[in-house]
Phi, psi and omega in degrees: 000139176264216200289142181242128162270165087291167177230183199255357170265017195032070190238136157233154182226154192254108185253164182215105206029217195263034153265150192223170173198124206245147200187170184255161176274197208266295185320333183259342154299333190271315170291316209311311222062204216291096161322091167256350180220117159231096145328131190218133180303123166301154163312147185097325181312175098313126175245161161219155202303116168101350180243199176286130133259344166212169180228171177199125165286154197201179175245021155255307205177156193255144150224170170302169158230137187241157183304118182266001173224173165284171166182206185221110161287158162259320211205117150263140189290105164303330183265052179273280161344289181301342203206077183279003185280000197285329180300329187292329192280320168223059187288350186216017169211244190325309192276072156283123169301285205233145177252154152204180186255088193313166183237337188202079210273051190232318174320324200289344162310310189281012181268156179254170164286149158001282187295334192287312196298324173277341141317321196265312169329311195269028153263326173287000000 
């Protein structure tokens, strides 16, 4: 796994040169509850920073999950499709939404590290 980011929309992303692999934290699968949908981008979409890129049903409410850098997906978790509890289960390890390629790997400034991110949680 490489360097892990977070955002304040509680997305985490793992970059390794300029491939990233993107996901919800373990706190926002935990508001979410129980995952009955996730819908994810094909390859090939563009995505840009801050906005939808994926979306996940819960049985309180469906929400977006947004790009936390620009790219290129590479790769959407199909078994997602078969198996969307995989966000409850392993929300930071299998159930990864989207892989992509940055487009402007400088965005990753404004994302915080591990420890920022469990301060601003624990802020909420």
């Amino acid at each position: 796994m490489g360097t892990v980011y977070f955002s304040k929309d509680h997305e985490w992303i793992s970059v390794e040169g300029t491939a990233a692999t993107v996901g919800i934290t373990d706190y926002a699968q935990a508001q979410l509850g129980d995952i009955v949908f996730a819908e994810v981008p094909a390859a090939g979409t563009k995505v840009e920073k801050g906005k939808e890129a994926a979306v996940v049903e819960s049985v309180k409410a469906a929400s977006d999950v947004y790009a936390p850098v620009s790219g290129e997906v590479t790769e959407g978790n199909a078994a997602l499709t078969d198996d969307p509890s995989l966000v409850n289960t392993a929300p930071e390890g299998d159930g990864w939404f989207f892989k992509l390629t940055l487009s402007d790997p400088s965005e990753l400034d404004g994302l915080m590290d591990e420890a920022a991110y469990k301060a601003f949680v624990d802020s909420i």
